[in-house]
N, CA, C and O atoms as a Tripos MOL2 file, in Angstrom:
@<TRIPOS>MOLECULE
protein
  296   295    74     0     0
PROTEIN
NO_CHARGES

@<TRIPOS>ATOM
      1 N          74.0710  -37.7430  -42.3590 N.3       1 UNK1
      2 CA         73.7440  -38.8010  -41.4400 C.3       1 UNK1
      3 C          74.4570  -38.5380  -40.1140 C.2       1 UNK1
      4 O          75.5460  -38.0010  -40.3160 O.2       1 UNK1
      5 N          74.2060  -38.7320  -38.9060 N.am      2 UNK2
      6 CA         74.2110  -38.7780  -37.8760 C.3       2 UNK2
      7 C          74.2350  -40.4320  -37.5960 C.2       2 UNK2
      8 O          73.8070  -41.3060  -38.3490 O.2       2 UNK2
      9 N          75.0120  -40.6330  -35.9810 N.am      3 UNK3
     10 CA         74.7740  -41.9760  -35.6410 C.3       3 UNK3
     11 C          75.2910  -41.9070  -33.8910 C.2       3 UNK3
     12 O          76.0670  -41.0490  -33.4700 O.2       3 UNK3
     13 N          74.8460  -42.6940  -33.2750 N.am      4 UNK4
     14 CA         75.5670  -43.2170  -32.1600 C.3       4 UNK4
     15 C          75.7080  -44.4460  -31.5780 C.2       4 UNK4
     16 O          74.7500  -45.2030  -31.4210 O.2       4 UNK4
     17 N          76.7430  -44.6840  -31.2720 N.am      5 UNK5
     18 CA         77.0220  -45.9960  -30.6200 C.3       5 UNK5
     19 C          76.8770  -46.1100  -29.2610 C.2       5 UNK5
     20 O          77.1310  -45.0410  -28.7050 O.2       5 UNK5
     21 N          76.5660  -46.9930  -28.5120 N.am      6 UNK6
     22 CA         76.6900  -47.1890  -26.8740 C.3       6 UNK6
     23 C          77.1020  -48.6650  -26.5760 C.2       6 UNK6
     24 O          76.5240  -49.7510  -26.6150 O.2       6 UNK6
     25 N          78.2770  -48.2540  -26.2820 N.am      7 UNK7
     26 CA         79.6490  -49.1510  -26.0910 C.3       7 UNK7
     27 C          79.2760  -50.0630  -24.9960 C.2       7 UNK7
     28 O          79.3750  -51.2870  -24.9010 O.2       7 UNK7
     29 N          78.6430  -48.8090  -23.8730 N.am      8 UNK8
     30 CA         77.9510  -49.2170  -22.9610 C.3       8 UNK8
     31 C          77.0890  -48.7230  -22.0830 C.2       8 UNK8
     32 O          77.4310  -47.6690  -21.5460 O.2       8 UNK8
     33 N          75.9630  -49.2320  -21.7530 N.am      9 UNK9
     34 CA         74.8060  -48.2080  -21.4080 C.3       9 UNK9
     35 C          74.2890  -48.9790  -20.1510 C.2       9 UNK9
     36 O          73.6030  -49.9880  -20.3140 O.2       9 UNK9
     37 N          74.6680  -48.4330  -18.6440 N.am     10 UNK10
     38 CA         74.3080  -49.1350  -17.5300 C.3      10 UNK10
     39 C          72.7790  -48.9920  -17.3790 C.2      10 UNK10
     40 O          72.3560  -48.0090  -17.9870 O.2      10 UNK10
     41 N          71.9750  -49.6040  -16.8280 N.am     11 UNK11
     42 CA         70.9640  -49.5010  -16.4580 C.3      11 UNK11
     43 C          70.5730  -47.4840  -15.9900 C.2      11 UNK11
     44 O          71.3500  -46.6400  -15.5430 O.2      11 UNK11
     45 N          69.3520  -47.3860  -16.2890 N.am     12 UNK12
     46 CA         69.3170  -45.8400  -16.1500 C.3      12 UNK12
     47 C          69.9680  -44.7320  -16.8090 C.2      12 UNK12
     48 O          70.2470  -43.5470  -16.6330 O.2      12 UNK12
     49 N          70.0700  -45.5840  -17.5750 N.am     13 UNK13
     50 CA         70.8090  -44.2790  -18.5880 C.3      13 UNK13
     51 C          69.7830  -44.0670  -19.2630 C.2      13 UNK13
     52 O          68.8510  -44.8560  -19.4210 O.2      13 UNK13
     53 N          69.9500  -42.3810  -19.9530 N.am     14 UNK14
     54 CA         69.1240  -41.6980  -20.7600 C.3      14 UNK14
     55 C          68.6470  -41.8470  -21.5790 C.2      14 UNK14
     56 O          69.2310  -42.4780  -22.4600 O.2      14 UNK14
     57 N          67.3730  -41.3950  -21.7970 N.am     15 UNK15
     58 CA         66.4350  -42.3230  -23.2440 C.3      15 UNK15
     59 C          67.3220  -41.4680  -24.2500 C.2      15 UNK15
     60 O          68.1510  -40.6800  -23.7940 O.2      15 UNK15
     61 N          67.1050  -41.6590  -25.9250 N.am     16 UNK16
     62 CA         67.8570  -40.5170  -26.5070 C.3      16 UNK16
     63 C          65.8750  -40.1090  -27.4460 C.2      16 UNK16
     64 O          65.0530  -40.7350  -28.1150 O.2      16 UNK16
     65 N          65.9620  -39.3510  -27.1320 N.am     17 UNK17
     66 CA         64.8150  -38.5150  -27.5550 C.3      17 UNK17
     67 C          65.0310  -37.9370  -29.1640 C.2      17 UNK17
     68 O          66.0250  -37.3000  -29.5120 O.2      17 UNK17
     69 N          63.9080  -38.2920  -30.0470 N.am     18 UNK18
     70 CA         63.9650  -37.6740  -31.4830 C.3      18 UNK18
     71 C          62.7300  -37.0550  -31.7620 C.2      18 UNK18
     72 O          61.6280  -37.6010  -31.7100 O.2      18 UNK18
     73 N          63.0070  -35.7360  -32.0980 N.am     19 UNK19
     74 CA         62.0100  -34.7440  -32.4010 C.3      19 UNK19
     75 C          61.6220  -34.3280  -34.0220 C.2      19 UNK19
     76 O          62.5860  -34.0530  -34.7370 O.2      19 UNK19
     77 N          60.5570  -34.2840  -34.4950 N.am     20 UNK20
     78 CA         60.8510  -34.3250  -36.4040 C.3      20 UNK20
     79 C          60.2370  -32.6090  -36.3730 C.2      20 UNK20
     80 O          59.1930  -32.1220  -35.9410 O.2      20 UNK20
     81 N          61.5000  -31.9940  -37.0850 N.am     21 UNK21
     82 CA         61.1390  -30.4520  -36.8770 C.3      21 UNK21
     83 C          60.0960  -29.9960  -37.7280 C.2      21 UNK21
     84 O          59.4400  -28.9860  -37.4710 O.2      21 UNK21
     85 N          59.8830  -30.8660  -38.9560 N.am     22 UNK22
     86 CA         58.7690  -31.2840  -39.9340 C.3      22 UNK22
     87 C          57.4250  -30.5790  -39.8290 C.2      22 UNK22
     88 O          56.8580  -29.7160  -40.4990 O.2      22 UNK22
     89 N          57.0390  -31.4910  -38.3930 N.am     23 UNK23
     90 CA         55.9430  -31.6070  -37.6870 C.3      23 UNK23
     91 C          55.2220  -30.2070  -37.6840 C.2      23 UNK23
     92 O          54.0450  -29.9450  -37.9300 O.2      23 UNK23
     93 N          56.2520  -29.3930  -37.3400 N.am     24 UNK24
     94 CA         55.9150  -27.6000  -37.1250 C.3      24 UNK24
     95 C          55.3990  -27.1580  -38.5010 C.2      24 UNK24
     96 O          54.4350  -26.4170  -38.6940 O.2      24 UNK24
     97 N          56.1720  -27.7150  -39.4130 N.am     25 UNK25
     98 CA         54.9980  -26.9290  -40.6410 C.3      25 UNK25
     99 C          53.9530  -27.3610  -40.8880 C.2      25 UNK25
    100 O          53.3780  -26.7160  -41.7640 O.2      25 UNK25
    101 N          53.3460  -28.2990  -40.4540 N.am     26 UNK26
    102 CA         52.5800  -29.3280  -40.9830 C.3      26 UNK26
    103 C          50.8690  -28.1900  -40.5480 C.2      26 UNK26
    104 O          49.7620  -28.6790  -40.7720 O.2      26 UNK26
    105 N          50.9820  -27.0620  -40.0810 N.am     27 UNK27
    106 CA         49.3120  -26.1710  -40.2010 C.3      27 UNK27
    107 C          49.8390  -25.4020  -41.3050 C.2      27 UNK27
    108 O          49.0280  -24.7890  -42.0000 O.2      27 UNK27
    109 N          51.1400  -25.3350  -41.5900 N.am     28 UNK28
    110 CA         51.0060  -24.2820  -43.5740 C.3      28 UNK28
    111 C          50.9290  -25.5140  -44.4410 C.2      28 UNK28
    112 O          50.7820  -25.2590  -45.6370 O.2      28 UNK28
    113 N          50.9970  -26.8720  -44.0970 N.am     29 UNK29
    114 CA         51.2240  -27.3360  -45.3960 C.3      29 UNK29
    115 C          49.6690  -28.1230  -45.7610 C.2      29 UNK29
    116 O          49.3190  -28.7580  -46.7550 O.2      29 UNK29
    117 N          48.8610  -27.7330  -44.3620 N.am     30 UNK30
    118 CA         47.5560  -28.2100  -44.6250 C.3      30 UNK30
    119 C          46.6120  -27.2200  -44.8980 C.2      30 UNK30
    120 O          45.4780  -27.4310  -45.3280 O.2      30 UNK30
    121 N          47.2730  -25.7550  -44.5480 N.am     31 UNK31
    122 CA         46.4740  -24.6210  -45.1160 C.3      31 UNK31
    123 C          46.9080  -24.5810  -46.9920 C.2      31 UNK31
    124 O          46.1180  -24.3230  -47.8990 O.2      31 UNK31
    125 N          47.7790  -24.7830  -47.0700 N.am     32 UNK32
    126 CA         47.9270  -24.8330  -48.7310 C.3      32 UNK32
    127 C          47.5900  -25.8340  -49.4460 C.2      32 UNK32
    128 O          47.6560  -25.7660  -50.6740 O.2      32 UNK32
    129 N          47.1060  -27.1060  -48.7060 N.am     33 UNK33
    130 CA         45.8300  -28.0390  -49.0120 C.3      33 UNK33
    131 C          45.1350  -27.9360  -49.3190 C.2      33 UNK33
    132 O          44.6790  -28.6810  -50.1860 O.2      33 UNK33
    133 N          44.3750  -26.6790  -48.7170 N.am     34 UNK34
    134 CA         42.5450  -26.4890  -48.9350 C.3      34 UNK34
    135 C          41.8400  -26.8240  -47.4820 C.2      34 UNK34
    136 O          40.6610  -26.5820  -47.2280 O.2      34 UNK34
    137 N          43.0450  -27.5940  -46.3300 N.am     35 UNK35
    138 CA         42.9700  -28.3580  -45.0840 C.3      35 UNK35
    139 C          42.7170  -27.5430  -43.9680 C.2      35 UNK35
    140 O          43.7900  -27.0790  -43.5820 O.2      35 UNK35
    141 N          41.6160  -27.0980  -43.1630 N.am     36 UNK36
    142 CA         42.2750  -26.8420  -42.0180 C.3      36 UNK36
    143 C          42.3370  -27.1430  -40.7530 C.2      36 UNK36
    144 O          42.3170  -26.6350  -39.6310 O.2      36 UNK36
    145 N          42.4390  -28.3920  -41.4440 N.am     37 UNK37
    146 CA         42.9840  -29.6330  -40.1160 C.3      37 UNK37
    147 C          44.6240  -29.5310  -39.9450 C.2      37 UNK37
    148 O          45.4850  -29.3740  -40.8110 O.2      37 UNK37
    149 N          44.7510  -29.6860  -38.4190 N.am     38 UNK38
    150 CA         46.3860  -29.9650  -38.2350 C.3      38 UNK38
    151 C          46.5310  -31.2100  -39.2260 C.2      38 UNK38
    152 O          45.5040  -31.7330  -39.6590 O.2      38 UNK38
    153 N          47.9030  -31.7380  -39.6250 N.am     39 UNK39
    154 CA         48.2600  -32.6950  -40.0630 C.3      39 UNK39
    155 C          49.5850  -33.5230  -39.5920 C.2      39 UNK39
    156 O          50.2200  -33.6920  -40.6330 O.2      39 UNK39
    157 N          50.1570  -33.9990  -38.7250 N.am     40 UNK40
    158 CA         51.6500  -33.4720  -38.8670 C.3      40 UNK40
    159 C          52.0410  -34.3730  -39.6820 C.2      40 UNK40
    160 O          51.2990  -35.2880  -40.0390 O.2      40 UNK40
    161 N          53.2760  -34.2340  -40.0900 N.am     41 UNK41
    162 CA         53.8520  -35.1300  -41.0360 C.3      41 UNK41
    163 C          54.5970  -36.7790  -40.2480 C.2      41 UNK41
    164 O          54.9830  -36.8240  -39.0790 O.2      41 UNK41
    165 N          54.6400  -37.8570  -41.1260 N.am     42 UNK42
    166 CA         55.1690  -39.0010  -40.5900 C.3      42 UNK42
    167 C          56.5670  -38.4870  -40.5330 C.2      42 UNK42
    168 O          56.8270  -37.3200  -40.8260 O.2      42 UNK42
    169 N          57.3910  -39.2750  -40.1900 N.am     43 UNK43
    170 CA         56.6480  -40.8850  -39.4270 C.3      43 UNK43
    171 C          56.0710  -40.4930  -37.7980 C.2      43 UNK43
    172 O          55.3500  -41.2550  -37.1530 O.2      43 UNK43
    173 N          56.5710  -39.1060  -37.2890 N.am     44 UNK44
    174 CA         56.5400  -38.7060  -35.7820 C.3      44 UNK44
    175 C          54.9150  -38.3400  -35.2240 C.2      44 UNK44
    176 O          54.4250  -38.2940  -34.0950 O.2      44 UNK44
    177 N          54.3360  -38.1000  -36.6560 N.am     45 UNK45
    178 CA         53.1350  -37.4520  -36.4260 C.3      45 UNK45
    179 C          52.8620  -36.0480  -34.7990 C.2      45 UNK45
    180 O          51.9580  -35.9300  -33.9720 O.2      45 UNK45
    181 N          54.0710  -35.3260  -35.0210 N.am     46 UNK46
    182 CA         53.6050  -34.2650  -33.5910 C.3      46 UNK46
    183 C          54.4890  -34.6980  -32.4330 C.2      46 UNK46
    184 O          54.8370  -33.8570  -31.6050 O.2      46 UNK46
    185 N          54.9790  -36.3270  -32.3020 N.am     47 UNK47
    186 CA         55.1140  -36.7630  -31.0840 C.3      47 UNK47
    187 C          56.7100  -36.9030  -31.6560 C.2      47 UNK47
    188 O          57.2410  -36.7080  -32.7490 O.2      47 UNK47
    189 N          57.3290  -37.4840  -29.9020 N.am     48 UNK48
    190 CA         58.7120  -37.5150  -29.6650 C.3      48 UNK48
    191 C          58.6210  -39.1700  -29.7020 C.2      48 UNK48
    192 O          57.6750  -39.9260  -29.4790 O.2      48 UNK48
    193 N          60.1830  -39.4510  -30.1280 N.am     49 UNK49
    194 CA         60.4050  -40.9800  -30.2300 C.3      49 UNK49
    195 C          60.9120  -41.7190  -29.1490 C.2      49 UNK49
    196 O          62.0070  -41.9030  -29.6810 O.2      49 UNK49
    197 N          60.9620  -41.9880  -28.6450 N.am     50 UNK50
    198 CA         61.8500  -42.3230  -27.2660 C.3      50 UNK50
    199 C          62.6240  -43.7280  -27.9030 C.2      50 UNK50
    200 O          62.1580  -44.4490  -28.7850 O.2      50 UNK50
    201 N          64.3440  -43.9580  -26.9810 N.am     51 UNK51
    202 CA         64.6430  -45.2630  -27.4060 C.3      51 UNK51
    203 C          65.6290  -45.1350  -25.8590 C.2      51 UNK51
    204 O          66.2440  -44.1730  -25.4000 O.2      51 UNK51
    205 N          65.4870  -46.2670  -25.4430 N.am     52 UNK52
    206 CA         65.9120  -46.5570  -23.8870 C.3      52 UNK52
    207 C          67.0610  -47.3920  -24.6180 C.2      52 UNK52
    208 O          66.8480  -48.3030  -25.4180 O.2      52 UNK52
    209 N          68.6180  -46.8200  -24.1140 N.am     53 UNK53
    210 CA         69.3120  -47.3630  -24.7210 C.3      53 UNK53
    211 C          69.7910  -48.3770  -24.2230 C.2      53 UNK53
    212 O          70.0470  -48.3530  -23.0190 O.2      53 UNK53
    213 N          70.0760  -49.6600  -25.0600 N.am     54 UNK54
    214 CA         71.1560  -50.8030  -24.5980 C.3      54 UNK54
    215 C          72.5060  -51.0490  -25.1630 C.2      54 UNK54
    216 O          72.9090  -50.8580  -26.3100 O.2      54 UNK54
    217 N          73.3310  -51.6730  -23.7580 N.am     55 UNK55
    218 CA         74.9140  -51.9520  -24.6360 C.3      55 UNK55
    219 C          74.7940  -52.5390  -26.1100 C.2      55 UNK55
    220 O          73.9470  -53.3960  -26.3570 O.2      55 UNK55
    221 N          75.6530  -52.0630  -27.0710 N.am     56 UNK56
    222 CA         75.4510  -52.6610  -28.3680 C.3      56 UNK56
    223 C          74.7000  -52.0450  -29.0790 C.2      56 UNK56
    224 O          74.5920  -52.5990  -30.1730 O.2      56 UNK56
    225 N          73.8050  -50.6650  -28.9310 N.am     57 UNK57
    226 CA         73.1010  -50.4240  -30.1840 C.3      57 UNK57
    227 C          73.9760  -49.2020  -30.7610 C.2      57 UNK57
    228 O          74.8950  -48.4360  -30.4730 O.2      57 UNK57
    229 N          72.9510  -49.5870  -31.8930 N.am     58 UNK58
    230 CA         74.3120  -48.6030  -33.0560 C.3      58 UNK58
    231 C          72.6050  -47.4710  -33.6200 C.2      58 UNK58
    232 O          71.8900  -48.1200  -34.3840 O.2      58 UNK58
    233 N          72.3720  -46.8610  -33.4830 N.am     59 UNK59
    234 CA         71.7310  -45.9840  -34.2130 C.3      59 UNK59
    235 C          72.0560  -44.6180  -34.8530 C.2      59 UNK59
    236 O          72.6570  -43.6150  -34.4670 O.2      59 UNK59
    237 N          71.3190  -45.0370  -36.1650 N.am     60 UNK60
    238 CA         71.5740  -44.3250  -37.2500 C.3      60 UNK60
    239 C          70.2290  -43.2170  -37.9370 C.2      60 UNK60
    240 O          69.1260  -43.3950  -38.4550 O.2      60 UNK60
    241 N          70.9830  -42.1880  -37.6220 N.am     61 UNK61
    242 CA         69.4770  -40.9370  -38.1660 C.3      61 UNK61
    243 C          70.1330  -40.2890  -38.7910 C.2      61 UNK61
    244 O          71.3550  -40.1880  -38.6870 O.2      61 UNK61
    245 N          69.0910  -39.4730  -39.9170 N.am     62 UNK62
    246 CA         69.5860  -37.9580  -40.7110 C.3      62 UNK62
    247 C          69.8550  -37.0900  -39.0770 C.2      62 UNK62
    248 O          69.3540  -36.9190  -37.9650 O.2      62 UNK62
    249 N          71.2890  -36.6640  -40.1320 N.am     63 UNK63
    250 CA         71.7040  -35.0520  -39.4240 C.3      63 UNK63
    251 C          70.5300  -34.0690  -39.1040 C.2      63 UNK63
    252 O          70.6520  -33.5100  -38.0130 O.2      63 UNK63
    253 N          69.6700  -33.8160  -39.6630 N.am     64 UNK64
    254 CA         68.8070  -33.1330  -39.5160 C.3      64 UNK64
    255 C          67.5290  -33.2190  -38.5580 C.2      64 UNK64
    256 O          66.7140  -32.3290  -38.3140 O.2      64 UNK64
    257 N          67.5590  -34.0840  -38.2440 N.am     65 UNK65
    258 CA         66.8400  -34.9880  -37.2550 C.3      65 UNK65
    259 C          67.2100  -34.3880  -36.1300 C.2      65 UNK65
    260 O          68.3930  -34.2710  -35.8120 O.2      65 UNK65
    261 N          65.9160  -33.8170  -35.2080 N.am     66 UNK66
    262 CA         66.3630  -33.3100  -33.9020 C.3      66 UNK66
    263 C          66.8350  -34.3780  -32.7240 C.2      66 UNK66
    264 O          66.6700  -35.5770  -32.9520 O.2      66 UNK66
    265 N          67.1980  -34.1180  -31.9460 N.am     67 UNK67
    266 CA         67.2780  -35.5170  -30.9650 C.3      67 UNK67
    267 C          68.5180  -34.7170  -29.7820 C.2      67 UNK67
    268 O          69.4710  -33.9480  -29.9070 O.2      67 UNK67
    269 N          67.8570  -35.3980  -28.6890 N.am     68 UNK68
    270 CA         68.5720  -35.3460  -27.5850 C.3      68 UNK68
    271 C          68.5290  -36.2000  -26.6270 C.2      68 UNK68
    272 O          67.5780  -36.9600  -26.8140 O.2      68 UNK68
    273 N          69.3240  -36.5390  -25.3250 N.am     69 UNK69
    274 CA         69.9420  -37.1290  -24.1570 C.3      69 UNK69
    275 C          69.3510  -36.5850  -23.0920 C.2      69 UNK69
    276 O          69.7010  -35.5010  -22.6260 O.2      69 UNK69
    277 N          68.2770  -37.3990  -22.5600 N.am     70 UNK70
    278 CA         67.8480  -37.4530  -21.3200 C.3      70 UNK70
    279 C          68.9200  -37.5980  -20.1190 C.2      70 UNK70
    280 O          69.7640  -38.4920  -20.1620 O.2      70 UNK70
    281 N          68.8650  -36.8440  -19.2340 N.am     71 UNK71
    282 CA         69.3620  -37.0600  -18.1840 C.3      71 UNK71
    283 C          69.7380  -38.3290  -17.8240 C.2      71 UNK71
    284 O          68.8540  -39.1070  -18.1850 O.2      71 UNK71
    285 N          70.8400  -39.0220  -17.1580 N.am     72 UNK72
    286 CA         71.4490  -40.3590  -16.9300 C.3      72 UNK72
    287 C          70.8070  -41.0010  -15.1540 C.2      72 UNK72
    288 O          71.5220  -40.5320  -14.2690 O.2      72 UNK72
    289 N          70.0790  -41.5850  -14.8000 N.am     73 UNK73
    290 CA         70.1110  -41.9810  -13.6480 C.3      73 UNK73
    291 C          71.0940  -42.8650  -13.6550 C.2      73 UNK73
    292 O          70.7650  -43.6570  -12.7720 O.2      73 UNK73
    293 N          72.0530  -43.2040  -14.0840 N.am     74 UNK74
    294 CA         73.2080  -44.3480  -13.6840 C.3      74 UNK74
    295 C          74.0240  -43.4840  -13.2570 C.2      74 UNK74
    296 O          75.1180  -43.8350  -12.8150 O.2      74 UNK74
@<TRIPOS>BOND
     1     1     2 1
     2     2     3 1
     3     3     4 2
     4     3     5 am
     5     5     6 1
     6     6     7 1
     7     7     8 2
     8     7     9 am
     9     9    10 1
    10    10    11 1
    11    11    12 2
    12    11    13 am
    13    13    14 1
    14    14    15 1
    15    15    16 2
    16    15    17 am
    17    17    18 1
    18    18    19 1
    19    19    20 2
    20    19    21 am
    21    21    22 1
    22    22    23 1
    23    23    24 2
    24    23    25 am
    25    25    26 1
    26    26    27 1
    27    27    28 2
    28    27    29 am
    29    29    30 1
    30    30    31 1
    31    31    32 2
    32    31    33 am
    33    33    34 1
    34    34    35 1
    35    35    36 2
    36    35    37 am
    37    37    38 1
    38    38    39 1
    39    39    40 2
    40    39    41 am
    41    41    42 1
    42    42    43 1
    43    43    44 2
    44    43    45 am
    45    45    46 1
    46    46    47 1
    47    47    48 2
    48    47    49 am
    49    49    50 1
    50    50    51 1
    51    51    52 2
    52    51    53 am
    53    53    54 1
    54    54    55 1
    55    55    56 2
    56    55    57 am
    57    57    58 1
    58    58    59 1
    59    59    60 2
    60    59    61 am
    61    61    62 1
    62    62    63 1
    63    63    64 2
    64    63    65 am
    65    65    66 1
    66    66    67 1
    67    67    68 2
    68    67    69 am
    69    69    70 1
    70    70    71 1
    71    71    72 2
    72    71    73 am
    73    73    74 1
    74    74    75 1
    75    75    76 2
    76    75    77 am
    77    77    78 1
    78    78    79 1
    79    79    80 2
    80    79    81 am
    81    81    82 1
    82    82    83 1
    83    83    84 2
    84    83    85 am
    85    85    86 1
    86    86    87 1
    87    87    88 2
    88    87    89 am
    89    89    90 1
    90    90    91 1
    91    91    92 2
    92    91    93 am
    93    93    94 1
    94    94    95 1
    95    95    96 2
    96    95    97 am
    97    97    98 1
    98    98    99 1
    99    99   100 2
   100    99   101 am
   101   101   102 1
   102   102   103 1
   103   103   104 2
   104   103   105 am
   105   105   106 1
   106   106   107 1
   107   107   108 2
   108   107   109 am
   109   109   110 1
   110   110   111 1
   111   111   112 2
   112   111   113 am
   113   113   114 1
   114   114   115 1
   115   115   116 2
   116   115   117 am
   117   117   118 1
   118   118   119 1
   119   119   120 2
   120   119   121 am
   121   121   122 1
   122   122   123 1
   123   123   124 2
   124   123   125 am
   125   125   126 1
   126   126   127 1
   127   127   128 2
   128   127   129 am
   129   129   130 1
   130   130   131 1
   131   131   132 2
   132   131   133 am
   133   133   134 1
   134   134   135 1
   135   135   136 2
   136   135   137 am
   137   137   138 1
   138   138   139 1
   139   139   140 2
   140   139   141 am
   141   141   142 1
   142   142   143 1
   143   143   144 2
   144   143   145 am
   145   145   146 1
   146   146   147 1
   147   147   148 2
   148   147   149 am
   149   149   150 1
   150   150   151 1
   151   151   152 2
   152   151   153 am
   153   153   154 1
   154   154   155 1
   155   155   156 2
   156   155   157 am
   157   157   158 1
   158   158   159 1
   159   159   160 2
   160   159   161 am
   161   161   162 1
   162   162   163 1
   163   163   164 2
   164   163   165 am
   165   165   166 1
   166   166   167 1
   167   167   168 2
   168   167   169 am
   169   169   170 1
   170   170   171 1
   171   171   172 2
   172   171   173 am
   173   173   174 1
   174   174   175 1
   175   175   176 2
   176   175   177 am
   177   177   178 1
   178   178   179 1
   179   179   180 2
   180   179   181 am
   181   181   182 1
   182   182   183 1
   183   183   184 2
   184   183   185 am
   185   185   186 1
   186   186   187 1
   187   187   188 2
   188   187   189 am
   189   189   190 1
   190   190   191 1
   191   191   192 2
   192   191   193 am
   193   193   194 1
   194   194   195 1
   195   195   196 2
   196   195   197 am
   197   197   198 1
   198   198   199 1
   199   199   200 2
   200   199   201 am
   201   201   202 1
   202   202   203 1
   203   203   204 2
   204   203   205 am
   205   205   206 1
   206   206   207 1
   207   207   208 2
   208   207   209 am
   209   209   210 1
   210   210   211 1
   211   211   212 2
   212   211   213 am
   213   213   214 1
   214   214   215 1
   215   215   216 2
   216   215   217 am
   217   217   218 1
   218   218   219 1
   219   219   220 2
   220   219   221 am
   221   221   222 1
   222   222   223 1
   223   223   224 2
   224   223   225 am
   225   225   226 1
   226   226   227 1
   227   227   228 2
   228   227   229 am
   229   229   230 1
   230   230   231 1
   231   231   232 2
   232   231   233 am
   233   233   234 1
   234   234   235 1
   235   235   236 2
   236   235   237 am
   237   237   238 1
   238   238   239 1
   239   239   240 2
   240   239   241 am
   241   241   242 1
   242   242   243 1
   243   243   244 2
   244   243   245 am
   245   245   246 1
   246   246   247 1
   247   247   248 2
   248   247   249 am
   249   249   250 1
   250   250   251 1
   251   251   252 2
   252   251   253 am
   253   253   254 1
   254   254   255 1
   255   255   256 2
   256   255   257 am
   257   257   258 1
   258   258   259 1
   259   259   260 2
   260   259   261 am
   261   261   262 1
   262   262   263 1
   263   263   264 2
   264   263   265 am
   265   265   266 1
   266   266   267 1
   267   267   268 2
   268   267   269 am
   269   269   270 1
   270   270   271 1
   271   271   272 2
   272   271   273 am
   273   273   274 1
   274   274   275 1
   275   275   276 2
   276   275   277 am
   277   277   278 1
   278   278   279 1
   279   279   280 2
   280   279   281 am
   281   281   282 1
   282   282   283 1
   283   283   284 2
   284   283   285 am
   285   285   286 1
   286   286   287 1
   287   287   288 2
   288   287   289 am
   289   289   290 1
   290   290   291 1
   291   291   292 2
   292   291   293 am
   293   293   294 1
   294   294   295 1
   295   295   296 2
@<TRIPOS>SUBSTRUCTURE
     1 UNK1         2 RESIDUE 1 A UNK
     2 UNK2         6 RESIDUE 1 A UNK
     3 UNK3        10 RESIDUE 1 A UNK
     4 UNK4        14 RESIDUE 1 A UNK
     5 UNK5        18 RESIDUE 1 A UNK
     6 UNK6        22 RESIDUE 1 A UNK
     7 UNK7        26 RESIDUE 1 A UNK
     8 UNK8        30 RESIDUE 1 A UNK
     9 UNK9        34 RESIDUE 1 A UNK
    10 UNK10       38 RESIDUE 1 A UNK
    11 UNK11       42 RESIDUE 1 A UNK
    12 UNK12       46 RESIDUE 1 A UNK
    13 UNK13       50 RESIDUE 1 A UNK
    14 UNK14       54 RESIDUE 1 A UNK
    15 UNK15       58 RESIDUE 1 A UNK
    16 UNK16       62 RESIDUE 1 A UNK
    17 UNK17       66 RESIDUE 1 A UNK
    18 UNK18       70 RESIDUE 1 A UNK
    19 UNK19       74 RESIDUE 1 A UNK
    20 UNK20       78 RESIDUE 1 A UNK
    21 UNK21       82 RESIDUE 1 A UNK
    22 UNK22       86 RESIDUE 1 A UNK
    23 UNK23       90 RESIDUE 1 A UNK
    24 UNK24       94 RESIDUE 1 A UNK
    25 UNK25       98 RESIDUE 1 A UNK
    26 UNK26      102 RESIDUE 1 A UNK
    27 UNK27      106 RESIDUE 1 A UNK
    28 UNK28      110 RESIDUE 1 A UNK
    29 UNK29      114 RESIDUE 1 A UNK
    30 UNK30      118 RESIDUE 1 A UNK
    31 UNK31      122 RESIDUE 1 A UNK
    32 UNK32      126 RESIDUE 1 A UNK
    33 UNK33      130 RESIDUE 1 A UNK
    34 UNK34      134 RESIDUE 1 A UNK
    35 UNK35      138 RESIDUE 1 A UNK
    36 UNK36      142 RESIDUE 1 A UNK
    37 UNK37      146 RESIDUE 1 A UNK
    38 UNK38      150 RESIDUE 1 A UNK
    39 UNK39      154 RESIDUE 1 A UNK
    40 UNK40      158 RESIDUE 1 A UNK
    41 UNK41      162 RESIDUE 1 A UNK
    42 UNK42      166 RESIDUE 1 A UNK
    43 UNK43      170 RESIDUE 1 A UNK
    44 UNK44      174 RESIDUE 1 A UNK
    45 UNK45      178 RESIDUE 1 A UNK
    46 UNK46      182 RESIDUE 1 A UNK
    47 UNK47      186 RESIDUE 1 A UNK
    48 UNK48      190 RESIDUE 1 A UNK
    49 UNK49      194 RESIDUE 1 A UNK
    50 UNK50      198 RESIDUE 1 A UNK
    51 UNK51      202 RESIDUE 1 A UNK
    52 UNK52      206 RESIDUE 1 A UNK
    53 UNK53      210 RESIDUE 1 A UNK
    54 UNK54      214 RESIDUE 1 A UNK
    55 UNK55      218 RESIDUE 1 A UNK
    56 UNK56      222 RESIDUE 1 A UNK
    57 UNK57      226 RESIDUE 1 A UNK
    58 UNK58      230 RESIDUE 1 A UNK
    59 UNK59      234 RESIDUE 1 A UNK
    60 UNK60      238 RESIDUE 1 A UNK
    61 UNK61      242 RESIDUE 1 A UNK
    62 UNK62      246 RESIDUE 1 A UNK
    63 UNK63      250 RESIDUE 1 A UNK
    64 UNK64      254 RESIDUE 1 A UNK
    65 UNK65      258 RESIDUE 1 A UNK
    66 UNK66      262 RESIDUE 1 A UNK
    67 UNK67      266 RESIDUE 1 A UNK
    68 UNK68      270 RESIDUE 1 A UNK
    69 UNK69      274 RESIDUE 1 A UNK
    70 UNK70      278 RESIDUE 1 A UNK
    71 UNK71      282 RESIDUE 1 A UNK
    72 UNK72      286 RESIDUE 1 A UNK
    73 UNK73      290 RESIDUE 1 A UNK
    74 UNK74      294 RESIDUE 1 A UNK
């Protein structure tokens, strides 16, 4: 598990971005389907999560879970 706190987060601060690395297998795991449709896997389906942070949040993800820190306009 992974987590972060923001004690405090001024206006313009960085979204924290989560990426599901998952997603990338998801054309072998639909070719070993019988599929050959993309599929990606939940919950991200392909896409990035965005969360615009506020003072007080506590979030909690698997370690494994990609994710990064947008640039700060504050």
């Amino acid at each position: 598990m992974a987590a972060v706190y923001y004690a405090r987060a001024p206006a313009g601060a960085g979204d924290l971005v989560f990426t599901d690395p998952r997603s990338v297998l998801a054309p072998d795991l639909a070719a070993r389907r019988g599929d050959s449709r993309r599929q990606p896997l939940p919950p991200f389906h392909g896409r990035e999560f965005r969360m615009t942070p506020q003072t007080g949040d506590l979030v909690i993800f698997p370690g494994w879970l990609q994710h990064r820190v947008e640039h700060s306009a504050a």
